[in-house]
C-alpha positions in Angstrom: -31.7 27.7 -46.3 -30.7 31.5 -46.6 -27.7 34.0 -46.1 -26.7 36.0 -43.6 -25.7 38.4 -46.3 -27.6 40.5 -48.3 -25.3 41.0 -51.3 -22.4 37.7 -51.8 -19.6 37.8 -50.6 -16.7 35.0 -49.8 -13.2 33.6 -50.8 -11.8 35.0 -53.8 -8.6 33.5 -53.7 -6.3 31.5 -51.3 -2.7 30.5 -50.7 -0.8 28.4 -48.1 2.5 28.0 -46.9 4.0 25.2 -45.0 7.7 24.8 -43.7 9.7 22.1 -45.8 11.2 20.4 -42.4 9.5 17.7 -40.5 10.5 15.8 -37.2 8.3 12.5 -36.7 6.8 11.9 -33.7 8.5 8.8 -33.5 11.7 10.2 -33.4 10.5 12.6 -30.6 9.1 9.8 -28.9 13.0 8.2 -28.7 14.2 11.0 -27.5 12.0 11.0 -24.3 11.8 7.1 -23.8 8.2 6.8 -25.0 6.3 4.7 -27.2 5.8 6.5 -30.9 4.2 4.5 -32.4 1.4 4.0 -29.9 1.9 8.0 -29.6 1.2 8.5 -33.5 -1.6 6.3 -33.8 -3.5 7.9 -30.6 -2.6 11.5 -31.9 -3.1 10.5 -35.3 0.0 12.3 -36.5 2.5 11.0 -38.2 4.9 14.3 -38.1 4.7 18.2 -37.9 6.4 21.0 -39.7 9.2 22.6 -38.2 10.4 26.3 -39.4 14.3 26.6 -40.4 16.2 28.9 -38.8 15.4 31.9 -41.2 11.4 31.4 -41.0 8.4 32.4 -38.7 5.4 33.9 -38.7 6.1 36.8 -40.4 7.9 34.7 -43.6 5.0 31.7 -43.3 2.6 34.9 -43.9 4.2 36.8 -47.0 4.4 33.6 -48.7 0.9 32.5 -48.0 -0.3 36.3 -48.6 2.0 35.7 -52.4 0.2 32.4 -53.0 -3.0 34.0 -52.8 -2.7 36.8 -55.1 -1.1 34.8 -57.3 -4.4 33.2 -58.3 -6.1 36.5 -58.7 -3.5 37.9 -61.2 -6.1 40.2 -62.7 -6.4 41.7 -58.9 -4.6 44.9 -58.5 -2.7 44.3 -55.1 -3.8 48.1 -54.5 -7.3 47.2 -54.2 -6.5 44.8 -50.7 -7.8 47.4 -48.4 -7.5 45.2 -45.2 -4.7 43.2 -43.9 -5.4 41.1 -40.6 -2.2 38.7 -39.4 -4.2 36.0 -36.5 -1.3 34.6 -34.8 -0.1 33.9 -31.2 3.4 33.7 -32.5 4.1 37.0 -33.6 8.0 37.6 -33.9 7.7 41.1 -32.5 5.7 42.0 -29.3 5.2 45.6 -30.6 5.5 46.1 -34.3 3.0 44.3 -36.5 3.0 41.7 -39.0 0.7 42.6 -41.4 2.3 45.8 -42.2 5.1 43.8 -43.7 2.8 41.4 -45.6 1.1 44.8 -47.2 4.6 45.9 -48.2 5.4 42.9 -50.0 2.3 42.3 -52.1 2.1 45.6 -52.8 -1.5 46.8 -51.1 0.6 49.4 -49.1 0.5 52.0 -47.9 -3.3 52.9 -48.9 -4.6 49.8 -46.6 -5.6 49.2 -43.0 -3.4 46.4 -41.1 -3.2 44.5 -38.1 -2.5 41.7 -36.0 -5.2 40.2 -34.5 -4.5 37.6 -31.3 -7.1 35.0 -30.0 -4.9 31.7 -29.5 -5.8 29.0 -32.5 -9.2 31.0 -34.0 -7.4 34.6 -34.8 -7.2 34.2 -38.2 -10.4 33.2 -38.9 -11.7 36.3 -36.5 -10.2 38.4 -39.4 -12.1 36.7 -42.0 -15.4 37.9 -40.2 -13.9 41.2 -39.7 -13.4 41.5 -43.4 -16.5 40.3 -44.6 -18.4 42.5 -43.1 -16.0 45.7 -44.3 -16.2 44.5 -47.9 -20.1 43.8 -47.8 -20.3 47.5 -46.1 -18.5 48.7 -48.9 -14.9 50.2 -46.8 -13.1 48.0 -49.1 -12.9 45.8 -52.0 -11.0 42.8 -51.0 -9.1 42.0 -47.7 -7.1 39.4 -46.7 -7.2 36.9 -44.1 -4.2 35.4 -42.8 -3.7 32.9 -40.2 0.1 31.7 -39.4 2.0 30.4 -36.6 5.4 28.8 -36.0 3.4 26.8 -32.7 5.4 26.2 -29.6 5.7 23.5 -27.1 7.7 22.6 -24.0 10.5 20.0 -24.6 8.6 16.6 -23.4 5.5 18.2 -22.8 2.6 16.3 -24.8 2.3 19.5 -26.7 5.9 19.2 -28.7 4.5 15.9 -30.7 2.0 18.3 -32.3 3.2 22.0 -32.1 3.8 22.8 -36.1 4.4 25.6 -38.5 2.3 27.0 -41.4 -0.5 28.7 -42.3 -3.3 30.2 -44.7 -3.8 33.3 -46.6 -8.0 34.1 -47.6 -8.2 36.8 -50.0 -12.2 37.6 -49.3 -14.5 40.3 -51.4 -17.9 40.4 -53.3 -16.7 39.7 -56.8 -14.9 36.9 -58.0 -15.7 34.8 -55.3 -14.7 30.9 -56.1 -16.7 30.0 -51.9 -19.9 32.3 -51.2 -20.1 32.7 -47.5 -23.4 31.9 -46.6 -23.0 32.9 -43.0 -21.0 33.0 -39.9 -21.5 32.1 -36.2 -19.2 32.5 -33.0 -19.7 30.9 -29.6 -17.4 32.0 -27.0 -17.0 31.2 -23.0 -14.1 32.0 -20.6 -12.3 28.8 -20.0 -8.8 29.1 -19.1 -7.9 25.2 -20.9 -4.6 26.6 -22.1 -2.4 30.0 -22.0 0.8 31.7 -22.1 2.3 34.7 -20.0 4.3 37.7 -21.3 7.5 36.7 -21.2 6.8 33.3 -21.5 8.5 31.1 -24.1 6.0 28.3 -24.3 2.4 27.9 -23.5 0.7 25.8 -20.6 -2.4 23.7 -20.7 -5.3 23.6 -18.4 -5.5 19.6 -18.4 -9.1 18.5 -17.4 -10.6 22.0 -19.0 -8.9 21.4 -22.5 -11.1 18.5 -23.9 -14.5 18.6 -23.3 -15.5 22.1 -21.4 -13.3 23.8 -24.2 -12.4 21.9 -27.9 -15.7 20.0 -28.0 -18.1 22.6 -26.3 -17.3 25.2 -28.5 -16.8 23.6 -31.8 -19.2 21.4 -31.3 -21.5 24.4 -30.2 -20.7 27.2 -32.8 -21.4 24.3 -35.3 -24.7 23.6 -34.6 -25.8 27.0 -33.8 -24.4 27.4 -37.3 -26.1 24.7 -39.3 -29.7 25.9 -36.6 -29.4 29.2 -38.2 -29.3 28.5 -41.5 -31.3 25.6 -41.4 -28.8 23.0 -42.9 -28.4 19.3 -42.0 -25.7 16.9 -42.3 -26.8 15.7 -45.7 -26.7 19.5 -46.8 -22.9 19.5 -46.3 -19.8 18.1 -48.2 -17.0 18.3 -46.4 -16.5 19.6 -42.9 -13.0 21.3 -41.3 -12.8 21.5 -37.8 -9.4 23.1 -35.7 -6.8 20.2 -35.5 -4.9 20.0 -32.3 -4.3 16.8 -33.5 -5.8 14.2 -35.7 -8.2 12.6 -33.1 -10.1 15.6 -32.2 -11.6 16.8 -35.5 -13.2 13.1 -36.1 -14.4 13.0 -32.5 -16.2 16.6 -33.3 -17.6 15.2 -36.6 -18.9 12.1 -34.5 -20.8 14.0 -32.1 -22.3 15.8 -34.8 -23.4 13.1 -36.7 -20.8 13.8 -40.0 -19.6 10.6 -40.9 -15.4 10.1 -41.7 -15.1 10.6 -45.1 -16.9 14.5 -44.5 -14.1 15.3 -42.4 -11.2 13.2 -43.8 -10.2 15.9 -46.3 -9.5 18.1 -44.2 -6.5 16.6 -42.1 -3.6 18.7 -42.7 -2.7 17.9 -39.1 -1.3 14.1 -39.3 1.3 15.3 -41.6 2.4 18.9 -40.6 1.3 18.9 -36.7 -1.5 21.9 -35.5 -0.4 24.9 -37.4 -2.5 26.8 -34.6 -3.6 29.7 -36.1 -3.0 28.2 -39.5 -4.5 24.9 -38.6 -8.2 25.2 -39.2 -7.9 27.5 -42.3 -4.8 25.4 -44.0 -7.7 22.4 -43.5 -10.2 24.4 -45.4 -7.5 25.1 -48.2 -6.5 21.0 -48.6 -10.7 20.9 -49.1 -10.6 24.1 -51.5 -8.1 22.2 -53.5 -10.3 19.5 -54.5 -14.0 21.1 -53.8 -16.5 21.0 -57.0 -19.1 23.5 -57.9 -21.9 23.6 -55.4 -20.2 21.7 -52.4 -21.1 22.9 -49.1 -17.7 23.3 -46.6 -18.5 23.7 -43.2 -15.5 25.2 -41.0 -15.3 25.9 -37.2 -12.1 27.1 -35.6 -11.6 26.8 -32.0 -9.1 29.1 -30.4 -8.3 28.7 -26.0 -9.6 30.8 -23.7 -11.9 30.2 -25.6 -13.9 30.1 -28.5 -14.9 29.0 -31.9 -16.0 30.9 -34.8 -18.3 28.6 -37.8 -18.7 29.4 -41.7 -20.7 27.3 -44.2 -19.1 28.2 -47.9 -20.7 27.0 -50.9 -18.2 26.5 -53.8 -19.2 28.4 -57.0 -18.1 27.7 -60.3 -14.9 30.2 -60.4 -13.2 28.0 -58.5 -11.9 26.1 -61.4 -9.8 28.9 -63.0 -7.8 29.7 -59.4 -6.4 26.4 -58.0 -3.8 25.9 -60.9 -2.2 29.1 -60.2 -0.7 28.5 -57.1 1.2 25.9 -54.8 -1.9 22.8 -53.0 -1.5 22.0 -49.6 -0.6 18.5 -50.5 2.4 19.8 -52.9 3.9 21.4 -49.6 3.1 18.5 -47.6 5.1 16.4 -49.5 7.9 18.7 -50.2 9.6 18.1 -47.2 13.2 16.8 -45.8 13.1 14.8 -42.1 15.5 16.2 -39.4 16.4 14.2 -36.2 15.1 16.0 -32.6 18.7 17.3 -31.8 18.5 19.4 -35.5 14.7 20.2 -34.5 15.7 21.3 -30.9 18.8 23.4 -31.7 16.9 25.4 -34.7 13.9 26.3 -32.4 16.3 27.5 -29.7 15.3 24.6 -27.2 19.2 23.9 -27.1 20.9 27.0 -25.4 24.5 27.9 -26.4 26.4 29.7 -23.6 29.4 31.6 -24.1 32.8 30.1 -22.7 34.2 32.5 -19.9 
């Protein structure tokens, strides 16, 4: 086994943030006349996240971006030279939200920002951008951010899933509590899913979205991963794969050869919905949360259109002193309050009001 690295770098610190409202899929199941609970057991989802009415991407990210440095309180928030948002749910088409993020933990203005956009895998596009500025030495730390507030047509298959959070990675070559051990990307243009200017929720390419895009490239960008730096499946822990929902990741791990409990971790996604963006890298924070010195965490994102990029992380013993310090994945998974589909639908604007003339 080796390193795609020649000095280490990784995770120094993380953070998450995840909305406090839920809607079941049962209850949007009523709404439309379908069967939920058939519909929750095949998605394996029980509910997703919802963001209230003063929360998006922008607010999901601060918070995740605060979480973070708040396990690295001996981290000067001047010394974040990099800021990358990965989102397709940006609140403004042309003014970015990493700028704001920089502004409110302090690493502006002496930082570079920006959003970065590849459907569900942006965020973790940033996390390889950033690696290899702090192992060239443009930086000391950056951060990482994936987030989205995920959108989906009212009774298309996509609203059961479509939720809200995401993941903050503060990533440098001292302090690290995950050692990157190296990084692979596999990317084809398949057009399984996509979303027009202008348009106010995305649309799916049916037949392309299973196997010619999810499980090719995750599958794909996993073994070339594990090929490359010679690991098996009994060199790794715990495994987090992009959750559309909670069928696909275990399907991924099966093909694979990873049994459940490598993957079971990970599945942020039967109780908040796909966080998009946030979905693969909140699932690597739920594993961070319980990790011991010397696991192995493989991670694969998969973002339409389409790609997937893979890391292997090998926890070091740091990790220990960081994990108190801020909010678990779990602690905002169960801090939450259920609204019905007529609360959910009016606060994500699926319920127009019109003036009276």
């Amino acid at each position: 086994m080796g390193s795609d690295f020649e000095m280490p770098v990784g995770i120094v610190a993380y953070g998450v943030y995840i909305p406090r409202l839920r809607v079941s899929v049962e209850e949007i199941a009523r709404v439309w006349n379908e069967d939920g609970k058939s519909l929750s057991k095949g998605l394996n989802v029980i509910e997703k996240s919802v963001p209230d009415i003063d929360e998006d991407t922008i607010t999901i990210s601060v918070e995740a971006a605060l979480n973070a440095m708040k396990q690295v309180p001996f981290i000067s928030p001047q010394d974040v030279g990099a800021i990358y948002v990965g989102s397709e749910s940006h609140p403004y088409a042309v003014k970015p939200t990493a700028v704001t993020v920089a502004e409110a933990i302090g690493s502006a203005p002496h930082c570079t920002c920006a959003d970065l956009e590849f459907a569900c895998k942006a965020g973790t596009a940033g996390m390889q951008m950033i690696a290899g500025m702090t192992v060239s030495g443009q930086i000391r730390y950056g951060m990482a951010i994936g987030a989205d507030c995920s959108q989906g047509r009212p009774g298309d298959a996509l609203e059961y899933t479509a939720g809200a959070g995401g993941a903050a990675f503060l990533i440098g070559t001292d302090h690290v509590i995950a050692e990157l051990e190296g990084t692979y990307s596999f990317t084809t243009d398949t057009p399984d899913f996509f979303r027009r200017p202008g348009q106010m929720f995305p649309r799916h390419g049916s037949r392309f979205t299973g196997k010619p895009a999810y499980f090719k490239h995750v599958v794909s960008a996993t073994r070339g991963l594990m090929e490359r730096l010679g690991l098996t499946v009994q060199d790794v822990d715990y495994v987090v794969f992009h959750q559309p929902n909670g069928k696909f990741p275990i399907a991924a791990a099966k093909m694979l050869g990873f049994p459940l409990e490598k993957v079971e971790r990970s599945l942020a996604v039967r109780y908040i919905g796909n966080t998009y963006s946030g979905a693969s890298m909140v699932g690597l924070a739920r594993v961070l949360d319980v990790a011991k010195e010397g696991d192995r965490i493989l991670v694969t994102s998969f973002g339409s259109g389409a790609g997937s990029d893979s890391f292997s992380f090998v926890i070091t013993d740091e990790i220990e002193d960081r994990r108190d310090r801020a909010p678990t994945v779990d602690e905002y998974i169960n801090n939450k309050k259920n609204i019905t589909y007529a609360e959910y639908a009016k606060i994500r604007g699926k319920i127009v009001e019109h003036e009276r003339e």
